[in-house]
N, C-alpha and C positions, 0 to 999 in steps of 0.2 A: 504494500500500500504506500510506503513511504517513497518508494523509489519512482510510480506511478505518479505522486506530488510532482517531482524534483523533473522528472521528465517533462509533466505538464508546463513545469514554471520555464522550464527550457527554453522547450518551446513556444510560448507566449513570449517569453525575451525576445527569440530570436526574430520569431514576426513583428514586435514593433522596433526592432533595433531594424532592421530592412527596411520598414515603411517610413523612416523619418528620412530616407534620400529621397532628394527633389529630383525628377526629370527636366534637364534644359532643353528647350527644344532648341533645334538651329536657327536662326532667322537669316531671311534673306531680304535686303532691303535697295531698291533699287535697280540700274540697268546694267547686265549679266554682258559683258562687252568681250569678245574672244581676240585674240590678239592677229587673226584672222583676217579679222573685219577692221580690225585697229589698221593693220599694213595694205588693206585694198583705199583707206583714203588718203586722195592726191592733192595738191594743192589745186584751187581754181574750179574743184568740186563746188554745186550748188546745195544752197540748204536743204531743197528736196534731194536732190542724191543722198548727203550726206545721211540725212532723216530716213530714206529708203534701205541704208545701209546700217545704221545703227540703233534705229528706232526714234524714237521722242525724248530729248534731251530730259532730265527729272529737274535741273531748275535751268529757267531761263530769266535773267535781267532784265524787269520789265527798263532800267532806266538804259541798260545796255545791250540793245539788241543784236549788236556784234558777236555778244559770248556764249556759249552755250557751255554748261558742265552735266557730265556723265558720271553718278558717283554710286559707289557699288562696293556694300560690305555685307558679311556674315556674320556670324558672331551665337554663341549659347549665352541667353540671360540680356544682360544689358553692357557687356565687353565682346567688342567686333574683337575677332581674329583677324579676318582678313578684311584689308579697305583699298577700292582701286577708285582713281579719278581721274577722269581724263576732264579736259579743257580744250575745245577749238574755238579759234577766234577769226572771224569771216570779217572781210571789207567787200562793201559792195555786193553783198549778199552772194560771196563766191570764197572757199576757205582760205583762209590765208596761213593759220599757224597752227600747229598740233602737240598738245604736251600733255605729258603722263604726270 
């Protein structure tokens, strides 16, 4: 009978020592950019090409219409692992300049 206790308590340990870890889920937030699609843009590309090629920029400058940023992280909880950003900056509605 006693041993029957001591297993029971055991086991009740062990299932809530198990259940007090949290699962993180991954988050994925923003635009998923392969480096692909990064080396098919050329200089002198329009904003629709560009757009047709990398999707919809996630923030655009309403006071600078020149710049678009493509920003793109993962991350479990609220700490990104991985963070990528690209930057194009167009004159004359055709690319001018590309940074990672």
């Amino acid at each position: 009978m006693n041993n029957i206790i001591k297993l029971t308590l055991l086991s009740v340990s062990l299932l809530l020592a198990t259940g007090c870890s949290t699962y993180k889920m991954e988050i994925q937030q923003g635009n998923a950019i392969s480096n692909a699609a990064v080396q098919q843009l050329k200089r002198g590309m329009s904003k629709a090409e560009v757009s047709s090629l990398l999707g919809s920029p996630l923030m655009q400058d309403n006071f600078r219409s020149n710049r678009w940023d493509y920003l793109y992280y993962t991350g479990h909880g609220e700490v990104p692992s991985k963070i990528q950003n690209l930057t194009l900056i167009f004159k004359n509605e055709r690319l001018l300049q590309v940074s990672k």
